[in-house]
N, C-alpha and C positions, 0 to 999 in steps of 0.2 A: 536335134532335128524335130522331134517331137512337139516340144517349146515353142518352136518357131511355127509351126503348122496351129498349135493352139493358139497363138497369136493373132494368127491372121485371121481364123474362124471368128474370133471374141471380134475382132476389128469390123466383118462383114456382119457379123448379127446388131455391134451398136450402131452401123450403118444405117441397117434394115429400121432400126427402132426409134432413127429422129428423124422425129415426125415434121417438124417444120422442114426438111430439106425434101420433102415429098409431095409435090404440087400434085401428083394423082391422085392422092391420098386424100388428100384435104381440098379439091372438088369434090373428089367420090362421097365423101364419108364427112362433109362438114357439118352433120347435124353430132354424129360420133365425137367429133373433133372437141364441137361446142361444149359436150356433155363433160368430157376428158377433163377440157380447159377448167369446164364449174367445178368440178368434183377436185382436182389439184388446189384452186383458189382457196374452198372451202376447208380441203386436210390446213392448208398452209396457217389459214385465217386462226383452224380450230389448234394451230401448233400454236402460233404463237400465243393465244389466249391462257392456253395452258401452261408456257412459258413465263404469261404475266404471271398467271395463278402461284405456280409456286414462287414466284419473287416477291410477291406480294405475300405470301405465306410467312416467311423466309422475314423479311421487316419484321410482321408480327411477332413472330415467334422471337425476334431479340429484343423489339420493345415490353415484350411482357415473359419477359423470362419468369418473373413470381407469379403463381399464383395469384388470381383477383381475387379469391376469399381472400386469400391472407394481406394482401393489400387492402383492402378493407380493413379487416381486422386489426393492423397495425396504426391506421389511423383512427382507431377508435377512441372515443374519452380514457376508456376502462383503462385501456393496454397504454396508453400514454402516463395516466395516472400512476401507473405500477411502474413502468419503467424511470419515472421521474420519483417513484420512491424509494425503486434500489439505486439510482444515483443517487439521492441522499443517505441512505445505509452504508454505500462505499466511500461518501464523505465523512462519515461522520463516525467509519472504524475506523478511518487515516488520522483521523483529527485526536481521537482516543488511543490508539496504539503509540504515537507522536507524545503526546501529555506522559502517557503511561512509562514510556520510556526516558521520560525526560525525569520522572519524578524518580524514578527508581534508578538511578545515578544519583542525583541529588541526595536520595536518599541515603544513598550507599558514600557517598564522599561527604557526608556530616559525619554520617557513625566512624569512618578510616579517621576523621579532624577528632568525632571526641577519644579514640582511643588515642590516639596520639597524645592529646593533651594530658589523657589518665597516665603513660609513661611517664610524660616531664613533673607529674604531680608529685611519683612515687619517688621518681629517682630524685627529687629534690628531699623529701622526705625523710628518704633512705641516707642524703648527704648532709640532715642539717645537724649544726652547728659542726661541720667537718670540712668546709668551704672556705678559704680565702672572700673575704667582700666585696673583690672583682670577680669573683667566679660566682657566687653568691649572685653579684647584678646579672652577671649574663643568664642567668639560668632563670630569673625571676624576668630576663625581657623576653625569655623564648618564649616562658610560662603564657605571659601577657600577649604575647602573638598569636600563641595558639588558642588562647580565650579568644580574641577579636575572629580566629579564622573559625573556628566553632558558630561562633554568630553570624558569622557573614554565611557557611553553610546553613544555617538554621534558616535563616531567612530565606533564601533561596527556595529550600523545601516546602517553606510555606507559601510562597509563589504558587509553585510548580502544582502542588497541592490546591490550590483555586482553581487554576489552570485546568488539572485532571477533574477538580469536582464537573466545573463546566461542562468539558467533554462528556461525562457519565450522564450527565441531565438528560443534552442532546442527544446521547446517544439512546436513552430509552424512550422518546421523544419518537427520535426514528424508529425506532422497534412498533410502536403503536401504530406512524403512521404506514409504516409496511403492511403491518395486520389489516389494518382497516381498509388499505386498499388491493388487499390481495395478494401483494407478494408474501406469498408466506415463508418461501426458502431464504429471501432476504431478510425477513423479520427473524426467522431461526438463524442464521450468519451471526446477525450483529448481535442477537443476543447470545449467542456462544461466546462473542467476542467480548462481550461486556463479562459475565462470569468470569473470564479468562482475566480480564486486566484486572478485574477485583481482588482477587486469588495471589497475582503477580503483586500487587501493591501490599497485600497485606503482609506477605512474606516477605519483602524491603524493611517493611515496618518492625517487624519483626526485633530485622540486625539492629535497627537503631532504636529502637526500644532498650533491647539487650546495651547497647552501648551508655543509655541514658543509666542503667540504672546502676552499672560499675562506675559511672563519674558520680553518679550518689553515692555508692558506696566509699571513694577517693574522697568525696567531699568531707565525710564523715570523719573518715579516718584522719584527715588532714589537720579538722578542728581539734579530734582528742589529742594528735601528735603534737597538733603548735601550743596546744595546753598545758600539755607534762612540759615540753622543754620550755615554758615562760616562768612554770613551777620551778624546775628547774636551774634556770637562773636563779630568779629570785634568791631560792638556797643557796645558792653561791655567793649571790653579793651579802649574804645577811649573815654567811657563815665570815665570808673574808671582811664584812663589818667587823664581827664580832672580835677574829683575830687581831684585826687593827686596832682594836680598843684595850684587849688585853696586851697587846706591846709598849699601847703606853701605858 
């Protein structure tokens, strides 16, 4: 009951309060009226201005979300020239880690061919004159295989080894030109990374060093063994001359 009595009071006051349905009103009071009317036109005008204002704000504020220094900035000579020097840095460690790793298998699968090879040296060595002459061939075409696969490894290495000098060039190349145009974390990068693959290749070097010098040492051993046993013959055939002469 209450609700309903507030209703109808709210109903008589918005009654009271439009003003256009009040022709007494608005002869009495039409200078009032005029002023009413200016003063609404003018809030409404001043709303939507404000409206534009922040929509217009609102644009701005997504068309320049960055900073205008830094936009500047970034299109500067300077800041161009350094970012197009660490893009060359980051070329030019792929180009080097790539070489680097190529060489250091290369590396490692000569030295795996010559130990290989130093086995079949020995173990012919260890079998000679104790072989059949078919097994004798077979074991002297392994031998000759793995000579041929030794040089095919070698060669590669030395490829591969052009290949990585190049990239080493470039790479300190880049080193400079980062310096000089101010990346200097990029100039420190690639040259860590140059130290680093230096270090890696030398230690490859290393294994097949070590390998080079057991198949000189094979070598070695190879010559004095087919020595004694030519010596060897020989005394046989000059001993079983001999016997042949004394029977008759």
């Amino acid at each position: 009951m209450q609700a309903v009595r507030c209703s109808l009071c709210a109903g008589r006051i918005a009654g009271a309060l439009q003003i256009p349905t009040s022709k007494r009103f608005i002869s009495s009071d039409n200078g009032v009226l005029g002023t009413l009317n200016s003063s609404a036109q003018k809030l409404q005008d001043s709303t939507n201005t404000t409206h534009m204002s922040k929509a217009s704000l609102s644009v701005g504020l997504g068309l320049y979300a960055v900073p205008f220094t830094q936009q500047v900035e970034n299109l500067s000579h300077d800041s161009l020239i350094r970012r197009a020097a660490s893009v060359v840095t980051d070329s030019s460690s792929t180009f080097l880690s790539q070489t680097t790793l190529a060489l250091i298998d290369s590396l490692a699968d000569y030295a795996k061919a010559v130990h290989t090879r130093i086995a079949l040296q020995r173990q012919y060595l260890a079998t000679l004159g104790k072989l059949s002459p078919a097994e004798d061939d077979s074991l002297w075409k392994l031998i000759n295989n793995q000579r041929a696969e030794v040089t095919d490894r070698l060669s590669q290495c030395k490829h591969y080894e052009t290949t990585w000098t190049f990239a080493m060039d470039i790479s300190k190349m880049a080193v400079e030109a980062a310096y000089v145009s101010g990346a200097e974390q990029a100039s420190i990068t690639i040259r860590t990374n140059i130290q680093l693959a230096q270090s890696q290749i030398d230690e490859a070097k290393k294994g097949s060093a070590e390998a080079d010098r057991k198949l000189a040492e094979t070598k070695a051993d190879e010559i004095q063994r087919m020595a004694e046993y030519h010596a060897f013959l020989q005394n046989n055939d000059h001993e079983m001359h001999e016997a042949y002469l004394r029977e008759d």
